[in-house]
Backbone as XML, in Angstrom:
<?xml version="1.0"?>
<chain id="A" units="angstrom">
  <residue number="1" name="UNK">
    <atom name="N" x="-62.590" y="-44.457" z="-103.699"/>
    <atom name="CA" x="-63.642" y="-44.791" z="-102.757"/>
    <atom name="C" x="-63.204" y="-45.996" z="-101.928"/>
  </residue>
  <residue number="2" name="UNK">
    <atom name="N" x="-63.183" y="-45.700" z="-100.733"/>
    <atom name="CA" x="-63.207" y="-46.780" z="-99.991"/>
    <atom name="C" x="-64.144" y="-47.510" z="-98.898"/>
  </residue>
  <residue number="3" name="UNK">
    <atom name="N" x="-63.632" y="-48.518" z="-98.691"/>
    <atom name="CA" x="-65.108" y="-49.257" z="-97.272"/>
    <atom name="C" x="-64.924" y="-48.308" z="-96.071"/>
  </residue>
  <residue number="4" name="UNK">
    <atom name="N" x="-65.947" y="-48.094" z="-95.424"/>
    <atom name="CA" x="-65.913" y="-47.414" z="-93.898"/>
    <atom name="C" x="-66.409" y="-48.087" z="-92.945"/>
  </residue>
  <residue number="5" name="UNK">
    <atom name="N" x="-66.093" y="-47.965" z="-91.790"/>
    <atom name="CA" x="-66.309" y="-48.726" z="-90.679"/>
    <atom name="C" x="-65.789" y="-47.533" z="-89.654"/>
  </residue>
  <residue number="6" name="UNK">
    <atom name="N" x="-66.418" y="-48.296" z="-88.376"/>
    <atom name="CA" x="-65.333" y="-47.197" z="-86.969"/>
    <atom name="C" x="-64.414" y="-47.880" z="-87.153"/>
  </residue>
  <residue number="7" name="UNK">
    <atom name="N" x="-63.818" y="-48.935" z="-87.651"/>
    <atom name="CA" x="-62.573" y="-49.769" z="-87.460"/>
    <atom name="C" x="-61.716" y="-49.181" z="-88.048"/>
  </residue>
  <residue number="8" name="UNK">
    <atom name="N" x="-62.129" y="-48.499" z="-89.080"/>
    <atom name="CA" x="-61.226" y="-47.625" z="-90.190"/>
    <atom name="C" x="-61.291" y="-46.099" z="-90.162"/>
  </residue>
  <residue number="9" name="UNK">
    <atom name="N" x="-62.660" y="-45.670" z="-89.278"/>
    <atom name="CA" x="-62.594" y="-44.149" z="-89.846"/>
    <atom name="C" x="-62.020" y="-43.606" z="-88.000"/>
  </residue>
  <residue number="10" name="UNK">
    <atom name="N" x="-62.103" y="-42.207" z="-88.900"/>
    <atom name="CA" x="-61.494" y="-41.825" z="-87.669"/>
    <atom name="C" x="-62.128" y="-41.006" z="-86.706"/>
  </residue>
  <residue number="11" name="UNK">
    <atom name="N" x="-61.856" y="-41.446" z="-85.409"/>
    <atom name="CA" x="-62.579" y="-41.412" z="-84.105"/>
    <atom name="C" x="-62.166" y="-39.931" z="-83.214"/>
  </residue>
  <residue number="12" name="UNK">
    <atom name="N" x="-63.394" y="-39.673" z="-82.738"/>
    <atom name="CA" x="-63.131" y="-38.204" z="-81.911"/>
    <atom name="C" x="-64.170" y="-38.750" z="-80.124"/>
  </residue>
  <residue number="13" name="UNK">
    <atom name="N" x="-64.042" y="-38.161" z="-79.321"/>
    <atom name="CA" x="-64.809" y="-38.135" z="-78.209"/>
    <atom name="C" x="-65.416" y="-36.673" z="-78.339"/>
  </residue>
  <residue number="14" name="UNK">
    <atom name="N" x="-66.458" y="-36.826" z="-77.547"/>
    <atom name="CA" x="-67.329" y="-35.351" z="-77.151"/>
    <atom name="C" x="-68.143" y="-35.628" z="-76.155"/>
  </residue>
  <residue number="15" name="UNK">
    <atom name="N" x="-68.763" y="-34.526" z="-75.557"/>
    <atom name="CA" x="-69.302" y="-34.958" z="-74.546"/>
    <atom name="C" x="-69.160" y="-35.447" z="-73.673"/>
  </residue>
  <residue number="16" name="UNK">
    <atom name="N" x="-70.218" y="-36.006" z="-72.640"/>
    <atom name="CA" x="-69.368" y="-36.786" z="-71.702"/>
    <atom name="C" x="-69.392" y="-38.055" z="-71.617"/>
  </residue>
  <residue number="17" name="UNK">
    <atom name="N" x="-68.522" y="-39.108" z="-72.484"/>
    <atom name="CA" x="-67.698" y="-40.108" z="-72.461"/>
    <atom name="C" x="-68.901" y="-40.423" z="-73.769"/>
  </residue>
  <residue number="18" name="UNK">
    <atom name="N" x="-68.857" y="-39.687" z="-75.037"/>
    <atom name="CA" x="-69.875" y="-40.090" z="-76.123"/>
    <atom name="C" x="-68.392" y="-40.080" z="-77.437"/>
  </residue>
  <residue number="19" name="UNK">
    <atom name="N" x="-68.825" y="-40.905" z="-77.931"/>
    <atom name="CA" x="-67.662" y="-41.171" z="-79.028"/>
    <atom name="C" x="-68.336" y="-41.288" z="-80.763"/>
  </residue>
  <residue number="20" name="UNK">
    <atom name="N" x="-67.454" y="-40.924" z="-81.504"/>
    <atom name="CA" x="-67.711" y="-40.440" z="-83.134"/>
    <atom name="C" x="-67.369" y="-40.929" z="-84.118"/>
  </residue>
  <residue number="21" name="UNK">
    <atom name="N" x="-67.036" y="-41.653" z="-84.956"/>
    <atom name="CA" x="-66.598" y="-41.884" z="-85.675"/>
    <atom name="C" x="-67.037" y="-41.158" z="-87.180"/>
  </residue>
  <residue number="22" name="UNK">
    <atom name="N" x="-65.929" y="-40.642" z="-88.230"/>
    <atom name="CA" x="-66.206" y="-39.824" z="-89.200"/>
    <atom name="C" x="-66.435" y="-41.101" z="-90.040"/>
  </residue>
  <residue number="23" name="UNK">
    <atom name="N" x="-67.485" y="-41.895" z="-90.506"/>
    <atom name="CA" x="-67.459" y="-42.432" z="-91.649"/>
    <atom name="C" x="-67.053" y="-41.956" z="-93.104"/>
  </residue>
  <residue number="24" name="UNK">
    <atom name="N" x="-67.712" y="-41.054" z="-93.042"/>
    <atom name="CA" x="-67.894" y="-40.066" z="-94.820"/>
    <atom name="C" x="-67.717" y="-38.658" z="-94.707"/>
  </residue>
  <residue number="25" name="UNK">
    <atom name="N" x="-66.605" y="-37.676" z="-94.922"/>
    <atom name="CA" x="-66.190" y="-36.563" z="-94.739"/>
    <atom name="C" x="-66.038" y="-35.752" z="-96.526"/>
  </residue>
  <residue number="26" name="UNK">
    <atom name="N" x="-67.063" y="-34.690" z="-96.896"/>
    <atom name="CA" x="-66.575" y="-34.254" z="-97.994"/>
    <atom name="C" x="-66.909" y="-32.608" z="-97.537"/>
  </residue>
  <residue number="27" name="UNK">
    <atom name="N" x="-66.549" y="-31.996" z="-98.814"/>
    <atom name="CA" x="-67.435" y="-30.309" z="-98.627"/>
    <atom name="C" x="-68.612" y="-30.313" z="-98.151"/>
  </residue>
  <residue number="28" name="UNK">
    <atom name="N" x="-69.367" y="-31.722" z="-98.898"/>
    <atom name="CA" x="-70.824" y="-31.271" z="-99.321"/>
    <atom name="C" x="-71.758" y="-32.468" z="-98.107"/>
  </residue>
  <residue number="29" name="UNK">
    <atom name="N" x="-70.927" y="-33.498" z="-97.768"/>
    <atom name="CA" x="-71.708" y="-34.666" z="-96.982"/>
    <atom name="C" x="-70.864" y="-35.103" z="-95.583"/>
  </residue>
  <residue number="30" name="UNK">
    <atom name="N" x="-71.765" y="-35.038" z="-94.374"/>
    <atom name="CA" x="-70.577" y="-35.653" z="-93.678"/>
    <atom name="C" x="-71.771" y="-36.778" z="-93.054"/>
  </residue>
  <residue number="31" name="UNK">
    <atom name="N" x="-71.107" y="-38.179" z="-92.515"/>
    <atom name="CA" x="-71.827" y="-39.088" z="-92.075"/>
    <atom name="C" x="-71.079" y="-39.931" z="-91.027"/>
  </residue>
  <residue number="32" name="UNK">
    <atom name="N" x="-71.829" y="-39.557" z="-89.787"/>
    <atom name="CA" x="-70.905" y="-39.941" z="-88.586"/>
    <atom name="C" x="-71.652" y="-40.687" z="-87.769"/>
  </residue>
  <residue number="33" name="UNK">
    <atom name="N" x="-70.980" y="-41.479" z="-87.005"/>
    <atom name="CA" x="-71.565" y="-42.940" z="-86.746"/>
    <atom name="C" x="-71.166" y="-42.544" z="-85.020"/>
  </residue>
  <residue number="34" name="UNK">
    <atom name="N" x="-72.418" y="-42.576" z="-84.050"/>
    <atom name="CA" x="-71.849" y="-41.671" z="-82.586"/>
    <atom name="C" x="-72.392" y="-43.425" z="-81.681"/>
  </residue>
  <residue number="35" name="UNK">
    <atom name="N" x="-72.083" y="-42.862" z="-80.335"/>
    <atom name="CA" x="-72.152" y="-43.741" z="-79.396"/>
    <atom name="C" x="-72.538" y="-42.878" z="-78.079"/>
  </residue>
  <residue number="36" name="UNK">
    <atom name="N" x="-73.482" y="-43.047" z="-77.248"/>
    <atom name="CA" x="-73.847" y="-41.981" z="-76.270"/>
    <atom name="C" x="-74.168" y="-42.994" z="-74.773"/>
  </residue>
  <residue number="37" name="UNK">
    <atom name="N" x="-73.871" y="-42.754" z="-73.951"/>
    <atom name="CA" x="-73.787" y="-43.700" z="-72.493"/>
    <atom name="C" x="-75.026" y="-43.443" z="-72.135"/>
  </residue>
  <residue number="38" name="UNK">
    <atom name="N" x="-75.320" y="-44.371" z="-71.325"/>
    <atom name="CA" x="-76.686" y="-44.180" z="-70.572"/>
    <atom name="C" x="-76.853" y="-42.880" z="-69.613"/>
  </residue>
  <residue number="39" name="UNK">
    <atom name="N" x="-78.197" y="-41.972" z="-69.933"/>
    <atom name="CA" x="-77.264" y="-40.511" z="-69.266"/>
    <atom name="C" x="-76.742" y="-39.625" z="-70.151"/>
  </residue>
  <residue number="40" name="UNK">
    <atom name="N" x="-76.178" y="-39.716" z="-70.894"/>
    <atom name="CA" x="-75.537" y="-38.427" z="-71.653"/>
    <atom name="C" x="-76.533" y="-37.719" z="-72.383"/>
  </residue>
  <residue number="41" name="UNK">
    <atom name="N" x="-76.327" y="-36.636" z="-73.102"/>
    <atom name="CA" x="-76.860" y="-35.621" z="-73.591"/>
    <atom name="C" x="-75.880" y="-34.874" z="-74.683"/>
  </residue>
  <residue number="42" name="UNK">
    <atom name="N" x="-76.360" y="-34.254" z="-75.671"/>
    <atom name="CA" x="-75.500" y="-33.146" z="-75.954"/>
    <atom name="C" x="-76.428" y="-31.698" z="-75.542"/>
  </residue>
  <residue number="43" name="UNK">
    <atom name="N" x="-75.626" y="-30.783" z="-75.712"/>
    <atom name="CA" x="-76.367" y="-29.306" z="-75.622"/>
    <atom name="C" x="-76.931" y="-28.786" z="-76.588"/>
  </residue>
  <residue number="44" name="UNK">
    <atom name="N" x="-78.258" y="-28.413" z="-76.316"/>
    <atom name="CA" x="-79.400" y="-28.153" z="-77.202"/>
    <atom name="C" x="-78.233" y="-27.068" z="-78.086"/>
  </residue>
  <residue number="45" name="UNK">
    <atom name="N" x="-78.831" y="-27.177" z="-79.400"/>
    <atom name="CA" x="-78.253" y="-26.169" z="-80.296"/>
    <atom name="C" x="-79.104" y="-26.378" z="-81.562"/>
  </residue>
  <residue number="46" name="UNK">
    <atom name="N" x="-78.042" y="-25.728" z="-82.892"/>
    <atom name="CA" x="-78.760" y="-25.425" z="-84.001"/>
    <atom name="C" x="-78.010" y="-25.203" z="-84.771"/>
  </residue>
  <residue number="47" name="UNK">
    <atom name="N" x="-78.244" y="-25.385" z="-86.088"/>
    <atom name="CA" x="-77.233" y="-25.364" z="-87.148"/>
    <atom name="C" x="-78.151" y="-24.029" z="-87.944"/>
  </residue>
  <residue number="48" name="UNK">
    <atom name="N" x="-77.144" y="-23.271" z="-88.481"/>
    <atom name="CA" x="-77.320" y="-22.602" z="-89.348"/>
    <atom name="C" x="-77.836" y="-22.676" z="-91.059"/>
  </residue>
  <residue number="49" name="UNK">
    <atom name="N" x="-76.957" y="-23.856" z="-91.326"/>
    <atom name="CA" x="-77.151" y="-24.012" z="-93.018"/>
    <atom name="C" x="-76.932" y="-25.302" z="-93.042"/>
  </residue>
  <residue number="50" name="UNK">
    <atom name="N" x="-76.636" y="-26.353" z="-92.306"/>
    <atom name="CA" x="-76.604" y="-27.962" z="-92.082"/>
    <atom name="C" x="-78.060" y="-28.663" z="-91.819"/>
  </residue>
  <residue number="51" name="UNK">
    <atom name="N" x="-78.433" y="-29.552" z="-92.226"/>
    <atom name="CA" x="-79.530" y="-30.013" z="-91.924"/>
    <atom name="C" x="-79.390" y="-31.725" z="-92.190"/>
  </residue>
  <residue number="52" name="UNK">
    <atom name="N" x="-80.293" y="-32.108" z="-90.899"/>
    <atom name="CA" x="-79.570" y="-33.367" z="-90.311"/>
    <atom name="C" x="-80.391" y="-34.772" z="-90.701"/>
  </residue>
  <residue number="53" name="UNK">
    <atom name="N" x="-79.790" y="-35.843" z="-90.481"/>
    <atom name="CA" x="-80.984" y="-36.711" z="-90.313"/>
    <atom name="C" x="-80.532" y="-38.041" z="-89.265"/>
  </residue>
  <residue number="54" name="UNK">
    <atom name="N" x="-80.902" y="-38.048" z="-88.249"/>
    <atom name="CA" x="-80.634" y="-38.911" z="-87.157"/>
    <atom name="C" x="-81.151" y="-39.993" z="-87.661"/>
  </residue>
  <residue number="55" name="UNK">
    <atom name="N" x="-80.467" y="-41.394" z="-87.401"/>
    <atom name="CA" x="-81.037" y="-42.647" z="-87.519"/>
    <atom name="C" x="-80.400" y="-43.741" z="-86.759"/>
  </residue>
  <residue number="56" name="UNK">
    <atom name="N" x="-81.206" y="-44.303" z="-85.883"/>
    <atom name="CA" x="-81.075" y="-45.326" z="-84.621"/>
    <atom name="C" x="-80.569" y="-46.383" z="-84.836"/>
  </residue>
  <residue number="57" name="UNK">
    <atom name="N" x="-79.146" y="-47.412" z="-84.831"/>
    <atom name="CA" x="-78.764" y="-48.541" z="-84.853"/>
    <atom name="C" x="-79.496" y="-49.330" z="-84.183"/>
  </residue>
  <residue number="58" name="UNK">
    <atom name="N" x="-79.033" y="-49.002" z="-82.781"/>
    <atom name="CA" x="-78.846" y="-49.606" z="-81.131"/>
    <atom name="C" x="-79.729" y="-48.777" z="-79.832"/>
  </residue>
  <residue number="59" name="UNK">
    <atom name="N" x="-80.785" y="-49.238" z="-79.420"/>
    <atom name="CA" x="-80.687" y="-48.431" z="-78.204"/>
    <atom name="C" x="-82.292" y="-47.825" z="-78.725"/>
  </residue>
  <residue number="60" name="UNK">
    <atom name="N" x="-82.675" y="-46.486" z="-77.602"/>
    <atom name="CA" x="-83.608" y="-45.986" z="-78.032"/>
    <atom name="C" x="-83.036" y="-44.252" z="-77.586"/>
  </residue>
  <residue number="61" name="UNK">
    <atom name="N" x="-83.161" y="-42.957" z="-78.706"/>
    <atom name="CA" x="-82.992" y="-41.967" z="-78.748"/>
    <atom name="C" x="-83.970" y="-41.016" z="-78.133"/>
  </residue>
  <residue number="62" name="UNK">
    <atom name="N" x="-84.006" y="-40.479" z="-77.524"/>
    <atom name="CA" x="-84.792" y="-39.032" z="-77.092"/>
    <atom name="C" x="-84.257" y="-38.061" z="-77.865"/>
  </residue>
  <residue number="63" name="UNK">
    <atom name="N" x="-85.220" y="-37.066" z="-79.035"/>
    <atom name="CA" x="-84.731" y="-36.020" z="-79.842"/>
    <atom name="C" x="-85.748" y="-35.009" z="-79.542"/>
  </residue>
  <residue number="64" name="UNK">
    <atom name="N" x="-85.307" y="-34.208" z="-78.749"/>
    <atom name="CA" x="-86.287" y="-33.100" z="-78.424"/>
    <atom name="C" x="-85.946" y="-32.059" z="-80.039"/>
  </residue>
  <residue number="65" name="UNK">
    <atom name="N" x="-86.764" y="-31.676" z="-80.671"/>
    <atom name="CA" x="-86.426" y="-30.991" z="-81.945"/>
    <atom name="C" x="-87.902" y="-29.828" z="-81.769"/>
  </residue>
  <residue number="66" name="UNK">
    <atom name="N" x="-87.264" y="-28.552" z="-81.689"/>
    <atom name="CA" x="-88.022" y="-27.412" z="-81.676"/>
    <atom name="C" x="-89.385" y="-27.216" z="-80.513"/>
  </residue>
  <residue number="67" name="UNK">
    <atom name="N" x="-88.699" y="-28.005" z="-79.373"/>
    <atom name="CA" x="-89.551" y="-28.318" z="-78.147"/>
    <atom name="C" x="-90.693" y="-29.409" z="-78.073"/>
  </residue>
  <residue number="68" name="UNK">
    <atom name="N" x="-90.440" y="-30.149" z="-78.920"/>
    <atom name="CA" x="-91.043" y="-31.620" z="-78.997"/>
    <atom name="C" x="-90.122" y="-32.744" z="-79.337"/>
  </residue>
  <residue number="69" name="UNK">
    <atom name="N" x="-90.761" y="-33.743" z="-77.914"/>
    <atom name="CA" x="-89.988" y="-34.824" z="-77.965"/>
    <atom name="C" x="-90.436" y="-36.196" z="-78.405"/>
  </residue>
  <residue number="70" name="UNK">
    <atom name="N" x="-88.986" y="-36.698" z="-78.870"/>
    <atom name="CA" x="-89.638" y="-37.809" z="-79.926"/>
    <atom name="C" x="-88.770" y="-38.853" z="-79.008"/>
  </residue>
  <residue number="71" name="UNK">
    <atom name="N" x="-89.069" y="-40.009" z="-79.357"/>
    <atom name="CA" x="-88.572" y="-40.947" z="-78.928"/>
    <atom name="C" x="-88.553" y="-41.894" z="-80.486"/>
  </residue>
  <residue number="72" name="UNK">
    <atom name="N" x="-86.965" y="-42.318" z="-80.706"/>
    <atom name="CA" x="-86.813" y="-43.213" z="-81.816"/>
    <atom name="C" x="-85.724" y="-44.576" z="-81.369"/>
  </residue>
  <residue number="73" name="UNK">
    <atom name="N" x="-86.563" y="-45.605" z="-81.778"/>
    <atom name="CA" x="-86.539" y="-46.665" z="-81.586"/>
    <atom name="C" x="-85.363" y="-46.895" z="-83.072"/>
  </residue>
  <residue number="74" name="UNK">
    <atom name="N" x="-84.209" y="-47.929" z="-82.495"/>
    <atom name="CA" x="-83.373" y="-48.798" z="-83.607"/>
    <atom name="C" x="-84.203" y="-49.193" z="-85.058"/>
  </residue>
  <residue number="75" name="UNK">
    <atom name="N" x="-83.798" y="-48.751" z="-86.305"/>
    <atom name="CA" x="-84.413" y="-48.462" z="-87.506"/>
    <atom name="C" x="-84.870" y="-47.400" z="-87.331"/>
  </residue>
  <residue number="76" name="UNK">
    <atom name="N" x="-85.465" y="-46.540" z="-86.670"/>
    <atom name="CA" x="-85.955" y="-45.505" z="-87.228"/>
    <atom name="C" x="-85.254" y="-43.630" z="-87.119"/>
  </residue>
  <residue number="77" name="UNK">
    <atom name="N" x="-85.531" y="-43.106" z="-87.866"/>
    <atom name="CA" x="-84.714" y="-41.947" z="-88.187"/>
    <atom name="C" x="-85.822" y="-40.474" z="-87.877"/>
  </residue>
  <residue number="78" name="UNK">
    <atom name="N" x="-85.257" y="-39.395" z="-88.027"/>
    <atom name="CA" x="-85.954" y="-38.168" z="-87.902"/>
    <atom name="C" x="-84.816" y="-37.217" z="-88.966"/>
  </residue>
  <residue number="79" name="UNK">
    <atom name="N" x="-85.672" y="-36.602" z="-89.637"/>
    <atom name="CA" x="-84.615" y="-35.283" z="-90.204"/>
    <atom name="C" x="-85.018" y="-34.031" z="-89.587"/>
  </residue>
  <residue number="80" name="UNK">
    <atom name="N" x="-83.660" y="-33.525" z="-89.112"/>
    <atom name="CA" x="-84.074" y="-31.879" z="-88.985"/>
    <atom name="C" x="-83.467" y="-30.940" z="-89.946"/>
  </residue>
  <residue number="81" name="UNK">
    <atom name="N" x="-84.246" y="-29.672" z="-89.551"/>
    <atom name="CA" x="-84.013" y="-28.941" z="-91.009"/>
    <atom name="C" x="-83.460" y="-27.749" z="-90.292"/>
  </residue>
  <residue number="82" name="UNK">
    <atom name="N" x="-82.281" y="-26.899" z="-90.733"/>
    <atom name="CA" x="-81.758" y="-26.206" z="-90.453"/>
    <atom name="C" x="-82.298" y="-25.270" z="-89.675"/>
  </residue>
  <residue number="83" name="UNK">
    <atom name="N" x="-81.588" y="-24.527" z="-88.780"/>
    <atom name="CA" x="-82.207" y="-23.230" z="-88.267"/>
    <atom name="C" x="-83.328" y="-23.809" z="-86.959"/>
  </residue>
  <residue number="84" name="UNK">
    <atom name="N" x="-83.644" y="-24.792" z="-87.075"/>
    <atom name="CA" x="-84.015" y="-25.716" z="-85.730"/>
    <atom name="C" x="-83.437" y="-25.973" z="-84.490"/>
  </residue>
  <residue number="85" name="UNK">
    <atom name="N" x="-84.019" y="-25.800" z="-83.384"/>
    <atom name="CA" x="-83.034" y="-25.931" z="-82.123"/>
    <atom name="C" x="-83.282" y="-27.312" z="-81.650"/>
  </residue>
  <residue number="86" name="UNK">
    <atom name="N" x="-82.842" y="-28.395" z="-81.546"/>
    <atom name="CA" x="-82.490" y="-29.686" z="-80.893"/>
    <atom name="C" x="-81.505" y="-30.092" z="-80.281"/>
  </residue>
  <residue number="87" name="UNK">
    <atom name="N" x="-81.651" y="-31.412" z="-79.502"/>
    <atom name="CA" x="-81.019" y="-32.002" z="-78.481"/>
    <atom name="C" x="-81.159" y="-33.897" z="-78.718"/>
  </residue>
  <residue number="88" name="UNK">
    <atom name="N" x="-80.154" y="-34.437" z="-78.527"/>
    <atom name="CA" x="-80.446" y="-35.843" z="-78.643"/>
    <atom name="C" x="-79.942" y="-36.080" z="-77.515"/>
  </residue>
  <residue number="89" name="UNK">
    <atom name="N" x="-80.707" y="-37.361" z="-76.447"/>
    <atom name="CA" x="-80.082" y="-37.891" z="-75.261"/>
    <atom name="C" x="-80.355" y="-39.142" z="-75.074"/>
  </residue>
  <residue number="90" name="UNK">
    <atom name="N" x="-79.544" y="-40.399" z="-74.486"/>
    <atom name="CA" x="-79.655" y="-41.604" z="-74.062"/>
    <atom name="C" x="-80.711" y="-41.479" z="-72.686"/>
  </residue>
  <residue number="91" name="UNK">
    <atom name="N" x="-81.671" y="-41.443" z="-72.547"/>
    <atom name="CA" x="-82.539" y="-42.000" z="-71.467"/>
    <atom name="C" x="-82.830" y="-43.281" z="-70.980"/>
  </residue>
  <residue number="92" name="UNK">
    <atom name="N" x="-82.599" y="-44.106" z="-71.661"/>
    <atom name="CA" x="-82.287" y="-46.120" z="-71.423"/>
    <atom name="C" x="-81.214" y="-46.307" z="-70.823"/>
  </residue>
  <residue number="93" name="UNK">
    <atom name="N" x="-81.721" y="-47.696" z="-70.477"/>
    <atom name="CA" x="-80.860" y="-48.355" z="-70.049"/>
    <atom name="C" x="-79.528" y="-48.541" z="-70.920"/>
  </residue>
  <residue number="94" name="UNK">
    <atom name="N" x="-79.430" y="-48.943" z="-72.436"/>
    <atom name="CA" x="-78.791" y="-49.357" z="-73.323"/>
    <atom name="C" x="-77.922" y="-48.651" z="-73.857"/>
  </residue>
  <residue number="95" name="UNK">
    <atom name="N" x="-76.680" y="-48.597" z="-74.125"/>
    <atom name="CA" x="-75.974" y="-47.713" z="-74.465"/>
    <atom name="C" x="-76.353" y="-47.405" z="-76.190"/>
  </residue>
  <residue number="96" name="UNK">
    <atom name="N" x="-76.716" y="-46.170" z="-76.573"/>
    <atom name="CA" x="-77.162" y="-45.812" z="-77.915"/>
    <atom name="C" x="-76.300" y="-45.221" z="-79.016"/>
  </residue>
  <residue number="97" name="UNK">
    <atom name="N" x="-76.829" y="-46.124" z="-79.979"/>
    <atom name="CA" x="-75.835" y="-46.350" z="-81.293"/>
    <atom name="C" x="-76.505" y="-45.207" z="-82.217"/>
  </residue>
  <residue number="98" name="UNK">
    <atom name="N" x="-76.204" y="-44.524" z="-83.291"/>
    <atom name="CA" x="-76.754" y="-43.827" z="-84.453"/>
    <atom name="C" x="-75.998" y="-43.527" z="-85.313"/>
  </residue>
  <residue number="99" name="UNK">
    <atom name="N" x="-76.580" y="-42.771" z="-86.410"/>
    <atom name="CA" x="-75.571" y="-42.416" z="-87.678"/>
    <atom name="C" x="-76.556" y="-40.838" z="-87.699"/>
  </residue>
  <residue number="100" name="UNK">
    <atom name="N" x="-75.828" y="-40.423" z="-87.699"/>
    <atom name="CA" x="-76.022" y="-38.636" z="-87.786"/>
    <atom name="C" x="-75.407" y="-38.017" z="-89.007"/>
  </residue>
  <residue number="101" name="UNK">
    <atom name="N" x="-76.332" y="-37.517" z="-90.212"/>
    <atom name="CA" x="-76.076" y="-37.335" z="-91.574"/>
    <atom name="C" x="-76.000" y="-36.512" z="-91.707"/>
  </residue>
  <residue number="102" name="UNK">
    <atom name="N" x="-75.288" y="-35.188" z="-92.170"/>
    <atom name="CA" x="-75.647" y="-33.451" z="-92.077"/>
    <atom name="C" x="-75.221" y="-33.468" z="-94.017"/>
  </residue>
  <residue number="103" name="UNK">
    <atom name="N" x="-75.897" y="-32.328" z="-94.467"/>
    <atom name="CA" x="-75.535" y="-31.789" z="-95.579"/>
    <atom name="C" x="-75.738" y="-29.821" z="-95.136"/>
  </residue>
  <residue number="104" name="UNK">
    <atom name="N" x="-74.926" y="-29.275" z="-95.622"/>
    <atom name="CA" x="-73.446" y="-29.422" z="-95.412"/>
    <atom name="C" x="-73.011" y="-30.140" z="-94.358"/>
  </residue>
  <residue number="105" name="UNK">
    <atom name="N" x="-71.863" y="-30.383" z="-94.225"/>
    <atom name="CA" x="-71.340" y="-30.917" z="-92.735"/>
    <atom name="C" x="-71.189" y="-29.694" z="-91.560"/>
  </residue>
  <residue number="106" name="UNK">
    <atom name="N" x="-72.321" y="-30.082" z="-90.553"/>
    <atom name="CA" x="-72.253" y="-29.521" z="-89.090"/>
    <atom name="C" x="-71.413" y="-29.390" z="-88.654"/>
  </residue>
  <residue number="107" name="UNK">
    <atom name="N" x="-70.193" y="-29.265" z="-88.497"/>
    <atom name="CA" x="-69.108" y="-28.959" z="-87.536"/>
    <atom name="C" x="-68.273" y="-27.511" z="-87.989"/>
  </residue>
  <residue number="108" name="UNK">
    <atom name="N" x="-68.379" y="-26.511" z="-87.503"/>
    <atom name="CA" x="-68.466" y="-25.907" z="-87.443"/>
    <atom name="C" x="-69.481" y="-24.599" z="-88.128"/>
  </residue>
  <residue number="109" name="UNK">
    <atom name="N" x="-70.930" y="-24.605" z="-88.089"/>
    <atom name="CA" x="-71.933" y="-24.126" z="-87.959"/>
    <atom name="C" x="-73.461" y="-24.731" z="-87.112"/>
  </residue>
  <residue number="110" name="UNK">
    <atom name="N" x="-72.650" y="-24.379" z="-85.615"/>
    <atom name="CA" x="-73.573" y="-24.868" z="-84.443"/>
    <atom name="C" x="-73.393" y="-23.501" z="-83.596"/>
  </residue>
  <residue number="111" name="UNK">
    <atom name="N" x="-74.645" y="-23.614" z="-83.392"/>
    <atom name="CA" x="-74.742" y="-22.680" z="-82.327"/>
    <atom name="C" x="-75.564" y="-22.951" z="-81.205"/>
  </residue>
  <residue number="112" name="UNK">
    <atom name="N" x="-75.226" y="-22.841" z="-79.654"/>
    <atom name="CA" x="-76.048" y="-23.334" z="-78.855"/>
    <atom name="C" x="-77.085" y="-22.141" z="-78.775"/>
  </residue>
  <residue number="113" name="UNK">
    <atom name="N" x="-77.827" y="-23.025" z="-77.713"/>
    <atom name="CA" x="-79.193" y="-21.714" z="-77.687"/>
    <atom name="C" x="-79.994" y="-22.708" z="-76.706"/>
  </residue>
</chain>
């Protein structure tokens, strides 16, 4: 077991100009630490058998989840549950920080829609 940080884990881009870091990578847990510009978006989608739980560092989140939108403020989190169609986007000014938790790990069982 070791300490994690973005300083240490390892970093991916997506989106447009939104960045990732893999904190915690197993079969069963993945826990990734994102960064999203003022403006960005990802594309609404949905996980199959992953189910998530967003939680706000920095910034304030827009999570549209199954056509309702939430707005989450730094400390606070939302879980979604599989088979759900959502979207997270930076609408602030502030560039937005989070930790995005999936069990199984989401990457590769997404589907847009």
């Amino acid at each position: 077991m070791l300490i994690s940080s973005k300083r240490t884990a390892t970093h991916y881009l997506w989106g447009e100009g939104c960045d990732g870091w893999h904190l915690a990578a197993s079969e069963k847990l993945s826990v990734i630490q994102e960064c999203v510009p003022r403006g960005a978006a990802e594309v609404r989608h949905l996980h199959t058998k992953a189910e998530q739980f967003f939680y706000v560092l920095k910034g304030i989140a827009t999570l549209e989840v199954a056509g309702v939108v939430h707005t989450l403020n730094a400390n606070e989190g939302f879980h979604v549950l599989a088979g759900v169609p959502h979207t997270l986007s930076n609408q602030h000014e502030q560039e937005l920080e989070f930790l995005v938790i999936s069990t199984p790990p989401s990457h590769g069982d997404r589907k847009t829609v």
